[in-house]
GUDO-68636 format. One line per field, with one value per residue (C-alpha): residue number from 1; residue in three letters; y, x, z. Coordinates in steps of 0.2 Angstrom, whole numbers, plus 2048, in hexadecimal, padded with zeros to 3 digits. Layout:
// residues N
pos [NUM, ...]
code [ALA, ...]
Y [Y, ...]
X [X, ...]
Z [Z, ...]
END
This chain:
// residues 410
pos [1, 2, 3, 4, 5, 6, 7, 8, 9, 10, 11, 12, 13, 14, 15, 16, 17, 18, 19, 20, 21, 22, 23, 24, 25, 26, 27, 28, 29, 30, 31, 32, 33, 34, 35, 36, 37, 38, 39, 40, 41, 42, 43, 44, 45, 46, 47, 48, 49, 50, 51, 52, 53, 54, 55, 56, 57, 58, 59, 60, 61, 62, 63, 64, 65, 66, 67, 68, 69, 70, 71, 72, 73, 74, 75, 76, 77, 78, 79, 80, 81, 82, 83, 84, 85, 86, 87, 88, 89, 90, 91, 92, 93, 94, 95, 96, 97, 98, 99, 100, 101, 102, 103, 104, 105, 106, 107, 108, 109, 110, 111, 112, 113, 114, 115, 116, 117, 118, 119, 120, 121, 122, 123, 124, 125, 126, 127, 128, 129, 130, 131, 132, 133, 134, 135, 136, 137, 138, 139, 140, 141, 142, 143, 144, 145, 146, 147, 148, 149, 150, 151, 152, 153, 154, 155, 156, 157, 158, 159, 160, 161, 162, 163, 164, 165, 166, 167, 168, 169, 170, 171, 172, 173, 174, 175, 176, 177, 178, 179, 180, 181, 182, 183, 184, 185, 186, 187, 188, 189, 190, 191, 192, 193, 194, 195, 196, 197, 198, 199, 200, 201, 202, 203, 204, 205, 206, 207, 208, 209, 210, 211, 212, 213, 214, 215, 216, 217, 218, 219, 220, 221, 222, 223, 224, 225, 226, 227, 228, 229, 230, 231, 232, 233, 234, 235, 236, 237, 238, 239, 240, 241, 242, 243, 244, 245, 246, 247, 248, 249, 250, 251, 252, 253, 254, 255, 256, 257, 258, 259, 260, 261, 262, 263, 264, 265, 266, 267, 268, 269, 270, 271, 272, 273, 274, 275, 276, 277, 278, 279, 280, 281, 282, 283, 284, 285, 286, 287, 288, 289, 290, 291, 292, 293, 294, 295, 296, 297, 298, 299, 300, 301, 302, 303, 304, 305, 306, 307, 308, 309, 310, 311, 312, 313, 314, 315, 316, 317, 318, 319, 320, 321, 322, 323, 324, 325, 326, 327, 328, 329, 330, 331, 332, 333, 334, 335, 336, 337, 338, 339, 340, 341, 342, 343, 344, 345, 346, 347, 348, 349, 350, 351, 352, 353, 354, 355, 356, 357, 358, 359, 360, 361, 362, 363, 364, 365, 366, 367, 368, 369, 370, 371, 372, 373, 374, 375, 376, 377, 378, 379, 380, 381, 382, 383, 384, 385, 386, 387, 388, 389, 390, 391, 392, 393, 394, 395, 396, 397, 398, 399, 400, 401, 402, 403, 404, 405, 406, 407, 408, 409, 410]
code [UNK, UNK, UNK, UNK, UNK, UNK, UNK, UNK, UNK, UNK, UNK, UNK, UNK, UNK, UNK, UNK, UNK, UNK, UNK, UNK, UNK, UNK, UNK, UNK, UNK, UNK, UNK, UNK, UNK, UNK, UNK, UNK, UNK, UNK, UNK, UNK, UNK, UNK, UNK, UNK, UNK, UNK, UNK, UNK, UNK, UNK, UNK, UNK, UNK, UNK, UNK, UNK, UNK, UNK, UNK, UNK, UNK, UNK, UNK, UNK, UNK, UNK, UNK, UNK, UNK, UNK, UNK, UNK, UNK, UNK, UNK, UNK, UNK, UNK, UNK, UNK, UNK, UNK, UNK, UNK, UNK, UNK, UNK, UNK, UNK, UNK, UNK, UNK, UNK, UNK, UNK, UNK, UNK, UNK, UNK, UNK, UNK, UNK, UNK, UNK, UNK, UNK, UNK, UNK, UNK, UNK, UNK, UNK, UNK, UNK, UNK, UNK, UNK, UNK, UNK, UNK, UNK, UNK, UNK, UNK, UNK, UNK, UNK, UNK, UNK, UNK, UNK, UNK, UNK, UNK, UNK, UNK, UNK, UNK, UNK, UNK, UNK, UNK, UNK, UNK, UNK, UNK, UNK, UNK, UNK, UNK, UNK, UNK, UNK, UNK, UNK, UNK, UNK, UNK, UNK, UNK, UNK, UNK, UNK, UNK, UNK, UNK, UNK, UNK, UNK, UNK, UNK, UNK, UNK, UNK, UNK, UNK, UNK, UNK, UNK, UNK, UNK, UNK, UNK, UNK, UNK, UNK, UNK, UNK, UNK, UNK, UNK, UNK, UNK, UNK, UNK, UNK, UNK, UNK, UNK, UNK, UNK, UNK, UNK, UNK, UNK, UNK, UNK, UNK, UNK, UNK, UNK, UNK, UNK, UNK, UNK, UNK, UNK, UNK, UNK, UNK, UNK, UNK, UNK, UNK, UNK, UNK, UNK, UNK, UNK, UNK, UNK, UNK, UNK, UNK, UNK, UNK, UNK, UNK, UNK, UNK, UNK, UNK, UNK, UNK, UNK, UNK, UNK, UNK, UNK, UNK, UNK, UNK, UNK, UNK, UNK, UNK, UNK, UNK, UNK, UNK, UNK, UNK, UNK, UNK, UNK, UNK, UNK, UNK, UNK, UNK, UNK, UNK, UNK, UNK, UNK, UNK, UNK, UNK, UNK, UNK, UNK, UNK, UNK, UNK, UNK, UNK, UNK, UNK, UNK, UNK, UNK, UNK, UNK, UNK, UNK, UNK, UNK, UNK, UNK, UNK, UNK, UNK, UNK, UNK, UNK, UNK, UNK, UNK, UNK, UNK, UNK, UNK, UNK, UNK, UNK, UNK, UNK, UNK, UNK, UNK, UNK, UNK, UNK, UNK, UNK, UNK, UNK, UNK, UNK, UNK, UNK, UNK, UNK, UNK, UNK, UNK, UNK, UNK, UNK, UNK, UNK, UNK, UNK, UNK, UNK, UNK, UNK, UNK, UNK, UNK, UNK, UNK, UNK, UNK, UNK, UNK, UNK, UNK, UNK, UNK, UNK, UNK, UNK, UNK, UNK, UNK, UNK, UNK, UNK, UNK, UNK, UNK, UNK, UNK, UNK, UNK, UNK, UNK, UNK, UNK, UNK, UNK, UNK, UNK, UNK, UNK, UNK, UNK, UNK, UNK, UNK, UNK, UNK, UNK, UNK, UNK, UNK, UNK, UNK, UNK, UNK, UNK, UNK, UNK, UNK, UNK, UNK, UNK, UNK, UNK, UNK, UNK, UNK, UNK]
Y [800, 80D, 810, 818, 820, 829, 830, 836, 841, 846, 84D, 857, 869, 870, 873, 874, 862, 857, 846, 83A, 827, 81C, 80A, 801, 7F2, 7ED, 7DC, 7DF, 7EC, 7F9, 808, 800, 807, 816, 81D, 819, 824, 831, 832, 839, 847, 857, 857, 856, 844, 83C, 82A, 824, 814, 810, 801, 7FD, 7F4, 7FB, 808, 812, 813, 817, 827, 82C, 82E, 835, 842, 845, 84A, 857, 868, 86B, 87A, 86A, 857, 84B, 839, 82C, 819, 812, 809, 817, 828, 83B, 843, 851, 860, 858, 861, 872, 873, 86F, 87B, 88A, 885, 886, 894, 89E, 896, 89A, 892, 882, 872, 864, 862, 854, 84F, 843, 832, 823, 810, 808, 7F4, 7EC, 7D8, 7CF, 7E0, 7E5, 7F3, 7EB, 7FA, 80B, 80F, 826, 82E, 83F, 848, 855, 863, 85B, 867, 85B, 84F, 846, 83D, 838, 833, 82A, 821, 81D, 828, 823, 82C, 824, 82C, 835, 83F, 849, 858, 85F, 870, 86B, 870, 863, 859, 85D, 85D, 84B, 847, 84D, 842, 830, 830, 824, 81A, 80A, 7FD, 801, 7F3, 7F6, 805, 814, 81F, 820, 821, 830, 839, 836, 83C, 84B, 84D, 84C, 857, 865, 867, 86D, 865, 86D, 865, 869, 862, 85D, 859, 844, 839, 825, 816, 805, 7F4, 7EA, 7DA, 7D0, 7CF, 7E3, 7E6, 7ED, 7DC, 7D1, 7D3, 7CB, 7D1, 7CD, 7D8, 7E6, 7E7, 7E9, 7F4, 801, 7FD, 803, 811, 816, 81B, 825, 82F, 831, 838, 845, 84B, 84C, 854, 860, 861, 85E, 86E, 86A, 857, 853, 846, 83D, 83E, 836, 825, 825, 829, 81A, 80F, 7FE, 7EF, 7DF, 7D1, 7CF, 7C3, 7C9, 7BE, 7B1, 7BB, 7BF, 7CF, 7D2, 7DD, 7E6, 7F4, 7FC, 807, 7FC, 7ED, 7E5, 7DB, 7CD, 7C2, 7B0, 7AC, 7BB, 7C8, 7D3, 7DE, 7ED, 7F8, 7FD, 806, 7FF, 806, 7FC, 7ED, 7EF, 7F0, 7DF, 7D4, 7DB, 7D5, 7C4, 7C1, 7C2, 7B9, 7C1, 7C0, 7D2, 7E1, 7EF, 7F8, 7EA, 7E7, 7F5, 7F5, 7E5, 7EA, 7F9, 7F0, 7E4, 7F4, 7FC, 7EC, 7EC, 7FF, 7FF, 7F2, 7FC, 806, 818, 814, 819, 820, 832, 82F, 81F, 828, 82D, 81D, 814, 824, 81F, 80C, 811, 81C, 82D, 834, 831, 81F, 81E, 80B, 800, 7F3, 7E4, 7D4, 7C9, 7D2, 7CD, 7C0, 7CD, 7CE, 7BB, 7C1, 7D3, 7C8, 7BC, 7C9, 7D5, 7C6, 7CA, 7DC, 7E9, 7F0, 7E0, 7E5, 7F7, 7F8, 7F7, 807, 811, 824, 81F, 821, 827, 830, 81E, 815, 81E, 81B, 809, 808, 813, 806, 7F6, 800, 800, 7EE, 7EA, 7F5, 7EE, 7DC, 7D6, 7D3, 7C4, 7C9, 7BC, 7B7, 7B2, 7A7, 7B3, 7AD, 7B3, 7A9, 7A5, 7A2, 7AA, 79D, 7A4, 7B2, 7BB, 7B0, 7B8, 7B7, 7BD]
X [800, 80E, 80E, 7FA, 800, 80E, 803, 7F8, 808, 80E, 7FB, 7F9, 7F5, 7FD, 80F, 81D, 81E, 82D, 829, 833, 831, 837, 83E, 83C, 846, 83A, 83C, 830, 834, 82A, 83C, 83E, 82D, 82F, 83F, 838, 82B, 835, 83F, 832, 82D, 833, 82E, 83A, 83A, 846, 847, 84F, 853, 84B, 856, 84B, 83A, 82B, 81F, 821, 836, 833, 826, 832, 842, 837, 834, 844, 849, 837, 83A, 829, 81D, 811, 812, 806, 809, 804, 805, 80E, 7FD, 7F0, 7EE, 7E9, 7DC, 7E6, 7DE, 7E1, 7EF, 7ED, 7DB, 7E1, 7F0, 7E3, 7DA, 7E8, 7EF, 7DF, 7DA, 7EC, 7E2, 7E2, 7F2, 7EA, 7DE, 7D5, 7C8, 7BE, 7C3, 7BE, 7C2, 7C3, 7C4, 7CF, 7D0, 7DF, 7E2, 7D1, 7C7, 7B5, 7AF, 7AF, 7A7, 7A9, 7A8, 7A5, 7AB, 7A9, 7AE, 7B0, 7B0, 7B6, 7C5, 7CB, 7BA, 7B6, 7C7, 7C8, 7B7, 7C0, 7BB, 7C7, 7CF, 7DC, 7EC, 7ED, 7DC, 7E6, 7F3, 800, 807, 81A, 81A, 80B, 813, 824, 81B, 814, 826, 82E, 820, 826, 810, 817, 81E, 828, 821, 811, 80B, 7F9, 7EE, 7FF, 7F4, 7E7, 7F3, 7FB, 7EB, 7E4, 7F3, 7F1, 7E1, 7E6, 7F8, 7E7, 7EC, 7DD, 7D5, 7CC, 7C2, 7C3, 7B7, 7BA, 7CC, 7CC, 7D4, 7D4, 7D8, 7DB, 7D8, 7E0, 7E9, 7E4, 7F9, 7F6, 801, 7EE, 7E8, 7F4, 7F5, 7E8, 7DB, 7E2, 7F3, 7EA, 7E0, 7EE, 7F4, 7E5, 7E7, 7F7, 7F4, 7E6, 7F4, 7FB, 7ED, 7E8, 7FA, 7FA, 7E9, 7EB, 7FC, 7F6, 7E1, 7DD, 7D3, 7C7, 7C6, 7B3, 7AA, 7A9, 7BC, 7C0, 7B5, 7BC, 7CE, 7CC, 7C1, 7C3, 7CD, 7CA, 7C1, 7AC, 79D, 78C, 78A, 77C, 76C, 75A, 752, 73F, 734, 72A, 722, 720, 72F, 738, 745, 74D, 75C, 762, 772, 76B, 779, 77D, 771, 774, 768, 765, 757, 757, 74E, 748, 756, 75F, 759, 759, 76D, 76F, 764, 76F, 77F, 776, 775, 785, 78C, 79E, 7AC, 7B4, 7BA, 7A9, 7B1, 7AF, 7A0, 798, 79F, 795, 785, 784, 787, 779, 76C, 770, 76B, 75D, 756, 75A, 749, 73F, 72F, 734, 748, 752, 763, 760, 758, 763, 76D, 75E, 754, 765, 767, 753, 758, 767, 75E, 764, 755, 743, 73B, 72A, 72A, 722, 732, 72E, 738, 728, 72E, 742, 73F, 741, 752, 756, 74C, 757, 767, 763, 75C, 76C, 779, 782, 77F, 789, 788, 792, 79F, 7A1, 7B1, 7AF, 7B8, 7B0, 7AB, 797, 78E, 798, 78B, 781, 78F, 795, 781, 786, 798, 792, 783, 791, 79C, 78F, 789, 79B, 79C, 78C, 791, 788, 797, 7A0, 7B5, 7BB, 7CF, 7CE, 7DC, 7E6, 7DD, 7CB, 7C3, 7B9, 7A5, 79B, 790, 782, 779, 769, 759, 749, 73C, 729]
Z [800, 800, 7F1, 7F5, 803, 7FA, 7EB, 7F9, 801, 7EF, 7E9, 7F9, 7F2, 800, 7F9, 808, 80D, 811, 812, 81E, 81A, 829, 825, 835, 830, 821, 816, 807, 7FB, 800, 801, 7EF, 7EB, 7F7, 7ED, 7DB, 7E1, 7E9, 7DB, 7CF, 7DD, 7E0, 7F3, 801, 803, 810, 812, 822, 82C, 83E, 843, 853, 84D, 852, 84B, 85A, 859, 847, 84B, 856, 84C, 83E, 848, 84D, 839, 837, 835, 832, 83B, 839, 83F, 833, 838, 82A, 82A, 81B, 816, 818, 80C, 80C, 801, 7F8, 804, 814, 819, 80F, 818, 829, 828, 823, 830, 83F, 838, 83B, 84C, 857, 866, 860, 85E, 855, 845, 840, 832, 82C, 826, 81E, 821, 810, 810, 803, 801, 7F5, 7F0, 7EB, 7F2, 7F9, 801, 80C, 81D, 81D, 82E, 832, 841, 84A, 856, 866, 875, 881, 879, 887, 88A, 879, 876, 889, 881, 871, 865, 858, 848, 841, 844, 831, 834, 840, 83B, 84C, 850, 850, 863, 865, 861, 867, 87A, 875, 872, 880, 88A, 87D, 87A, 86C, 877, 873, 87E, 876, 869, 862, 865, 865, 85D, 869, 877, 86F, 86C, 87A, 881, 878, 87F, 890, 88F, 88C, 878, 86F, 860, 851, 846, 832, 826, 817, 81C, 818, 81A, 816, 823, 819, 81E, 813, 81C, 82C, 82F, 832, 843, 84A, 847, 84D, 85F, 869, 874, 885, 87E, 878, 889, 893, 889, 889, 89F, 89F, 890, 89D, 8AC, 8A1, 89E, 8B2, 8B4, 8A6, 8A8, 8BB, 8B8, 8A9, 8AC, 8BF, 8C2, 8B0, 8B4, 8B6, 8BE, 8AB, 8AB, 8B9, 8B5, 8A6, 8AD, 8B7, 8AF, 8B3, 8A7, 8AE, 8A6, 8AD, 8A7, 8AC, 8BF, 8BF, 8C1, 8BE, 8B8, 8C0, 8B7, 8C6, 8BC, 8AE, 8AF, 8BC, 8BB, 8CA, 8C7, 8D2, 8D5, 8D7, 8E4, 8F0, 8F8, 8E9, 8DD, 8D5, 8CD, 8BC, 8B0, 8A0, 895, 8A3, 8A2, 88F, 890, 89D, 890, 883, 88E, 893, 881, 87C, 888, 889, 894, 890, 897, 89D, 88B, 882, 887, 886, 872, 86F, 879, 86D, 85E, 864, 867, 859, 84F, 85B, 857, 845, 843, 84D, 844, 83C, 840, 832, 830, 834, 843, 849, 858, 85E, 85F, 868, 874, 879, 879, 888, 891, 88A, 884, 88A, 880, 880, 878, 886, 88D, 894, 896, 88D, 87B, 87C, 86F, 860, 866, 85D, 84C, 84D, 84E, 841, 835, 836, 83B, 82A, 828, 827, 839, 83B, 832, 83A, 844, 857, 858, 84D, 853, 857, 865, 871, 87B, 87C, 87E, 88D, 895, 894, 89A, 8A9, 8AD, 8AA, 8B7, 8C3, 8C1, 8C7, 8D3, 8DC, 8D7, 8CA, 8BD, 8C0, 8BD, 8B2, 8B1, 8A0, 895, 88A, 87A, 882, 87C, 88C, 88B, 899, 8A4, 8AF, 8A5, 8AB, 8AC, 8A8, 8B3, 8B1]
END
């Protein structure tokens, strides 16, 4: 793909650029294909060699060589649309008060070489960075353009750090976010994320790797935004600051409809139970039904996916008014659609009508739903706080069924 990601750099319309290739002790004959290229440019194009192997080493000694005003980190497989950086330039240069720029993006899905199709997501203006990005509100790491003492600061702190595997970019922006570097959002400026390989580094580390990774990404964060934020730091911040990465199953329990707007949950073994509202209870029948041993992150991921199919069937739901019908589902806004546990079998017919659709093949970390994805996480949180989630050491492969779900009773 470096060839792609080359022609993107070399049709950027904005003309001071100086490109830096990394070899990072490649065996293929992509800096064959890099200086073929370079050679037919008149860009500043420097090609260098990173003898320690890692992505991380390799951002690192790039930017070492920038003399750039700007810092735009790109992957060797991913591209630029031509304005990218013209129009996030402009827009830093006439908005001072502001360190980072990002865009819009689209994930394009290539197999044996072929291109099968393109998920586009639009951004926006996001008043509060550090809690989107704390609830994985992910942009891949092109869509965002630095001031050069952005990024020097994130430099000075190693925010690519070595020992980190899978997920750098999102410890280095969130990093960003927490250091109190501001974002601006500029539409129109796009970029393209491509997944082309299942041998892609992001997909080749397991589960169980990249969780400890986002627990020990998460220190980091607490330090910095303790160091750099304290006095702005809400309530929000905090649980998500210290949000919880151990591995929980829903315990063995039973749901009790006692009203018409009231659920009580109870643990079948211990002198446990809570109260929930409808949206509630709606979000624990999800959980039951999946039946997952995961992190409360990961589980709230798939308990979204598992509404969203859920709504998306429902009477006037379309895709204009999705968000809307999904914040009603978690509680978020008021739902006047009666809920009782005697109408849960349309949730085997929403699974087998949309089991191969494409909500399927959305990524997990797409930017969707934050807001509703937060009112689930915040319930999860709670259920293991009182003692209804069962922790879980699970094998490294976690593949680890869940035993003793909810049982219904009428």
């Amino acid at each position: 793909m470096i060839a792609r990601c080359l022609h993107s750099c070399f049709e950027q319309v904005y003309p001071n650029i100086e490109i830096i290739i990394v070899d990072n002790n490649s065996t293929d004959d992509s800096i064959l294909i890099a200086k073929l290229a370079a050679s037919t440019q008149q860009q500043r194009v420097l090609i260098t060699q990173c003898s320690s192997t890692g992505q991380n080493y390799a951002h690192n000694h790039g930017f070492t060589l920038a003399t750039g005003d700007y810092i735009q980190w790109l992957d060797a497989d991913d591209e630029l649309e031509a304005s990218k950086i013209a129009l996030q330039v402009a827009a830093l240069e006439q908005n001072s008060n502001f360190d980072i720029a990002y865009g819009d993006w689209e994930w394009c899905f290539y197999q044996d070489g072929e291109f099968q199709h393109r998920l586009a997501f639009n951004s926006q203006q996001l008043e509060d960075p550090l809690r989107y990005l704390l609830l994985h509100y992910w942009h891949p790491p092109h869509a965002y353009l630095l001031r050069r003492s952005a990024a020097q600061w994130l430099d000075d702190i190693t925010a690519w750090h070595p020992q980190t595997v899978v997920s750098t970019d999102t410890e280095y922006f969130t990093l960003a976010a927490a250091l109190g570097l501001r974002f601006l959002y500029v539409p129109g400026a796009v970029v393209r994320y491509n997944h082309w390989s299942s041998t892609q580094k992001s997909r080749c580390v397991s589960y169980w790797k990249r969780v400890q990774t986002l627990h020990y990404m998460g220190v980091r964060f607490q330090h910095y935004a303790i160091e750099q934020l304290k006095e702005r730091l809400t309530a929000e911040h905090w649980f998500l600051l210290r949000l919880n990465w151990d591995f929980w199953k829903l315990a063995p329990s039973q749901l009790f409809q006692e009203g018409k707007f009231c659920f009580w949950l109870k643990h079948q073994q211990k002198n446990i139970g809570m109260n929930l509202t409808p949206a509630e209870a709606r979000i624990v029948l999800a959980m039951n039904q999946l039946d997952r041993v995961d992190t409360l992150m990961g589980h709230t991921n798939f308990i979204i996916r598992l509404l969203w199919k859920q709504v998306v069937l429902q009477s006037g739901v379309n895709n204009t008014n999705i968000t809307e019908a999904l914040s009603r589902c978690v509680g978020l806004l008021p739902d006047s659609q009666p809920f009782t546990l005697e109408n849960q079998s349309m949730q085997s017919k929403t699974e087998a009508a949309l089991e191969h659709t494409f909500i399927d093949a959305i990524p997990i970390y797409a930017p969707l739903f934050t807001q509703e994805r937060f009112a689930v996480l915040r319930l999860l949180d709670k259920l293991r706080v009182v003692g209804l989630l069962s922790q879980v050491i699970p094998r490294e492969s976690l593949e680890v069924p869940a035993d003793n779900g909810v049982s219904v009773s009428l």
